[in-house]
N, C-alpha and C positions, 0 to 999 in steps of 0.2 A: 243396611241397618240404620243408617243416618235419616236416609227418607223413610222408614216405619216411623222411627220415632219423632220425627217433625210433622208426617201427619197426624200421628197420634196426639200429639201435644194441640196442632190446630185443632181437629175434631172435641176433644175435651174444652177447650179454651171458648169456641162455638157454643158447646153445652151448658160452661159456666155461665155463660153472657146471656143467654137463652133464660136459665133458672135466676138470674136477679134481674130478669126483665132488661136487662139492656136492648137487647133486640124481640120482636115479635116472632113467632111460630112461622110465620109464614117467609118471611128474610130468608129464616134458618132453609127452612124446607127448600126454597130454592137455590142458597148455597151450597145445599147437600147435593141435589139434584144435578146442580153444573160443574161439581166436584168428581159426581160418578162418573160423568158422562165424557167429560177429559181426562180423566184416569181410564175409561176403559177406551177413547181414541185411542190415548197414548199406546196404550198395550199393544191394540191391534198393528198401529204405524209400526211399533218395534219390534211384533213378531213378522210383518211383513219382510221389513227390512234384514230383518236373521235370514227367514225365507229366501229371500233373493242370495243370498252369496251363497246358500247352497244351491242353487239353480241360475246359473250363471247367464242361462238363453233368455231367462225370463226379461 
C-alpha cells in the first residue's frame, strides 16, 4: 500500500513539474520509460525468486 501510494505521488509530482514547465517532455518520457522498465525487472527477479522456493532443484 505504501509503495502504491509513493509511486503515485512520484508520478503526479512528475506531471506537476512537466505542466509548469519545470522539466521538458522529453526528461519526462524518459524517466517514465526507466521507471517501467525497472518496475517490470523488479517484477520478473521477484516472481523468479517466488518460483525457486517452489522448485527447489532449480
Amino acid at each position: 500500500m505504501v509503495t502504491v501510494l509513493g509511486t503515485s505521488m512520484v508520478l503526479f509530482t512528475v506531471i506537476y513539474a512537466e505542466r509548469k514547465g519545470w522539466v521538458d517532455k522529453k526528461k519526462v518520457r524518459v524517466i517514465m520509460q526507466v521507471g517501467m522498465n525497472i518496475g517490470i525487472l523488479g517484477s520478473l527477479l521477484y516472481f523468479l525468486y517466488t518460483l525457486s522456493s517452489f522448485l527447489p532443484f532449480l
